[in-house]
C-alpha positions in Angstrom: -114.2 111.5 -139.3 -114.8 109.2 -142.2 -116.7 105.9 -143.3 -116.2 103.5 -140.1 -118.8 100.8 -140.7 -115.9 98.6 -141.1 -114.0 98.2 -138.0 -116.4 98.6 -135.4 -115.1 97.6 -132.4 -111.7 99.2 -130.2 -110.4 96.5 -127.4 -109.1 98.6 -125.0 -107.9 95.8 -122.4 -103.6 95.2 -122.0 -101.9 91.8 -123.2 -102.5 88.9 -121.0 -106.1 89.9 -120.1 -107.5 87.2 -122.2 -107.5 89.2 -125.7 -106.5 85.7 -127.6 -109.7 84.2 -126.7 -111.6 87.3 -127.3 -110.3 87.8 -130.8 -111.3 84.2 -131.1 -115.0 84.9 -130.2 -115.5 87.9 -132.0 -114.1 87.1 -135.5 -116.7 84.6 -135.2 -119.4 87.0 -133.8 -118.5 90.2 -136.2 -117.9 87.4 -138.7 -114.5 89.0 -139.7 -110.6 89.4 -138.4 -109.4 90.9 -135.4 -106.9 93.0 -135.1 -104.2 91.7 -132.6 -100.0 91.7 -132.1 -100.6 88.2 -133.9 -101.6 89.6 -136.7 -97.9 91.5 -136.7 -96.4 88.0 -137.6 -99.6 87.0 -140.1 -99.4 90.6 -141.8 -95.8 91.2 -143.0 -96.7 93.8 -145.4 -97.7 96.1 -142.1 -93.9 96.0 -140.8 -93.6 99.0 -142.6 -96.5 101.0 -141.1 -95.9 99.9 -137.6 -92.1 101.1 -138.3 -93.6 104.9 -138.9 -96.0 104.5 -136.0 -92.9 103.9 -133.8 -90.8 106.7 -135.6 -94.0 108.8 -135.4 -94.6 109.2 -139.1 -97.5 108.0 -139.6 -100.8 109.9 -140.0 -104.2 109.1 -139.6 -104.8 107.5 -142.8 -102.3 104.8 -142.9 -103.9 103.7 -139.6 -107.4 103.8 -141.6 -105.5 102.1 -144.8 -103.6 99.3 -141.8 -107.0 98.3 -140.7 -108.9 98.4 -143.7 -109.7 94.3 -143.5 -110.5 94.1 -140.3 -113.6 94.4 -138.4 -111.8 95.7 -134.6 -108.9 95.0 -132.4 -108.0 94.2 -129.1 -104.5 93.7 -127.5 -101.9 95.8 -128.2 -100.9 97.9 -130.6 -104.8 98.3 -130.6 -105.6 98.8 -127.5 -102.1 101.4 -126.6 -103.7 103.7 -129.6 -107.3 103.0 -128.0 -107.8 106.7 -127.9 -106.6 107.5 -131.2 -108.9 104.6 -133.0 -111.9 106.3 -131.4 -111.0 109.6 -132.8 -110.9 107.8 -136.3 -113.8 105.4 -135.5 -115.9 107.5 -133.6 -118.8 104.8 -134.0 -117.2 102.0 -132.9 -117.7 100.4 -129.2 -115.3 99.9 -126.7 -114.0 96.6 -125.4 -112.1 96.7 -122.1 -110.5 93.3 -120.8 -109.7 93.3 -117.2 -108.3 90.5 -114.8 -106.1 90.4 -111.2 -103.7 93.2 -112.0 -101.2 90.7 -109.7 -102.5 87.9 -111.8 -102.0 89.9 -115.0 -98.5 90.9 -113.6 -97.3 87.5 -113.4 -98.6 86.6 -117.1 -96.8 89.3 -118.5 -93.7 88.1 -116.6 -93.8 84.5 -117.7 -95.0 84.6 -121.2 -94.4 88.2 -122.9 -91.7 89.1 -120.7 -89.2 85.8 -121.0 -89.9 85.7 -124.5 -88.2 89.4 -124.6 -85.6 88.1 -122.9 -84.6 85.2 -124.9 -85.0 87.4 -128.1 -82.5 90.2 -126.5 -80.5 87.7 -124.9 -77.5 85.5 -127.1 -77.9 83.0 -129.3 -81.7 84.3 -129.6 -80.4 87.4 -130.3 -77.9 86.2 -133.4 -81.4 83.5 -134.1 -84.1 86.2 -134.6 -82.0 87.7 -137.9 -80.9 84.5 -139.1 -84.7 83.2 -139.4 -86.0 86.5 -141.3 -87.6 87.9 -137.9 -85.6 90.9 -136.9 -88.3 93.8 -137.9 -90.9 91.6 -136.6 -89.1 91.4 -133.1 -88.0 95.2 -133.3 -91.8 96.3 -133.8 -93.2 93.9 -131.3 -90.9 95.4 -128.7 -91.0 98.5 -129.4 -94.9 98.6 -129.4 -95.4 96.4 -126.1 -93.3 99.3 -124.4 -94.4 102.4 -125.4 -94.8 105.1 -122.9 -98.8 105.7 -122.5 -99.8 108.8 -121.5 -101.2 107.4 -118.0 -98.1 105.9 -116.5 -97.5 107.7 -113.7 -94.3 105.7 -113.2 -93.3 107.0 -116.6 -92.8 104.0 -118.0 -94.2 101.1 -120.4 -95.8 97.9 -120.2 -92.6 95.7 -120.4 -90.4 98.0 -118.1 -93.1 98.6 -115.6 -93.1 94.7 -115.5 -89.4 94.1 -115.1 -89.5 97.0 -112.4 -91.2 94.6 -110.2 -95.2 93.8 -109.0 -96.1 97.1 -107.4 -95.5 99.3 -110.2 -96.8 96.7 -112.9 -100.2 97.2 -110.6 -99.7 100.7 -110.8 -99.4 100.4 -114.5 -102.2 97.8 -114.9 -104.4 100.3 -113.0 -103.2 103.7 -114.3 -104.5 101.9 -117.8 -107.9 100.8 -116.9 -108.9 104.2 -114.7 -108.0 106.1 -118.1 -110.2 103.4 -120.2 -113.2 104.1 -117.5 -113.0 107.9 -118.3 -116.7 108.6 -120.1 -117.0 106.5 -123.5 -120.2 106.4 -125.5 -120.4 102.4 -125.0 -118.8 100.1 -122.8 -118.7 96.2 -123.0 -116.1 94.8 -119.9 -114.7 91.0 -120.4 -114.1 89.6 -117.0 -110.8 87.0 -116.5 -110.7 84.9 -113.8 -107.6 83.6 -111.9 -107.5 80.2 -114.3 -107.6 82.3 -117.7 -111.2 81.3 -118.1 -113.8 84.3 -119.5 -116.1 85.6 -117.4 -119.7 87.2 -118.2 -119.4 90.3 -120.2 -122.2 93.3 -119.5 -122.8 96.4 -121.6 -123.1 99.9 -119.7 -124.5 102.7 -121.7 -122.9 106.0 -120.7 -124.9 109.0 -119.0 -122.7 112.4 -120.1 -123.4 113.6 -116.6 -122.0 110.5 -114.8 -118.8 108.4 -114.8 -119.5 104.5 -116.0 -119.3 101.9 -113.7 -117.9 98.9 -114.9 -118.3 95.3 -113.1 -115.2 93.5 -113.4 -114.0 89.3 -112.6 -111.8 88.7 -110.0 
């Protein structure tokens, strides 16, 4: 599977479930960078892998090659390919984020979500190209929407939003119940209603038992 003493750590938790903060606590804890869609606009020489991830050309080991300085990830694009980072880093320990899926809903729709639509949307349309941005935006888009395997509405983050709070929950759950299926190691990241962290517990996995995982409301 190859060497992965390097990046040690997969966040498995959606946007808006307090993955700024936690990449803030555990580059200082792993003592190295965190993968995160940040690191989209602080890495412009990855536009061009995260281009063939979204035209599916790109293999295993421009992933390994993408996140070659960092220690883990969390938020997306990390924590969509989750499944695929623990097939290529079959070491490394899984982070899951988890808040209010109504709570979560409703930070998607104000912050992600209305920054989509003034990008889409004239004159930030016509402003995105004119300030060098417009692969940036494309990829950042195109990754929060993908299609995950466990939507049973069959859609993406962003749409699933736009389609309204009941299937955004739907998403938001169909996502953590798959991240819950058996994992070697679990760490869960509580967030409470007013964006503040809650405890975080580790739950060792028995192969003969499904995890349970103690979540902040």
């Amino acid at each position: 599977m190859g060497d992965d003493q390097g990046f040690i750590l997969i966040g498995a938790g959606l946007p808006r479930t307090g993955t700024a903060s936690t990449r803030a606590a555990l580059q200082h804890l792993l003592r190295g960078d965190i993968y995160h869609m940040k690191a989209l606009g602080e890495r412009p020489d990855h536009q061009s892998f995260w281009k063939k991830v979204l035209d599916q050309k790109a293999s295993m080991a421009d992933c390994k090659d993408a996140m070659e300085d960092y220690k883990g990830g969390v938020d997306y694009p990390v924590s969509y390919f989750y499944k695929e980072l623990m097939v290529a880093y079959p070491n490394a320990k899984v982070l899951l984020n988890v808040r209010n899926p109504v709570a979560w809903y409703q930070s998607v729709t104000n912050t992600i979500g209305r920054v989509r639509k003034i990008t889409e949307s004239w004159p930030g349309s016509w402003f995105v190209p004119l300030m060098g941005r417009a692969e940036l935006t494309k990829n950042v888009h195109g990754l929060s929407n993908q299609v995950p395997s466990c939507s049973s509405s069959g859609l993406g983050m962003m749409d699933a939003c736009a389609a309204g709070e009941e299937t955004a929950v739907q998403f938001y759950h169909d996502h953590v119940n798959e991240v819950k299926s058996p994992c070697s190691t679990w760490a869960t990241v509580g967030l409470g209603g007013e964006g503040r962290l809650g405890p975080a517990m580790q739950v060792p996995w028995d192969p003969n038992s499904r995890p349970t995982l103690s979540t902040a409301e």
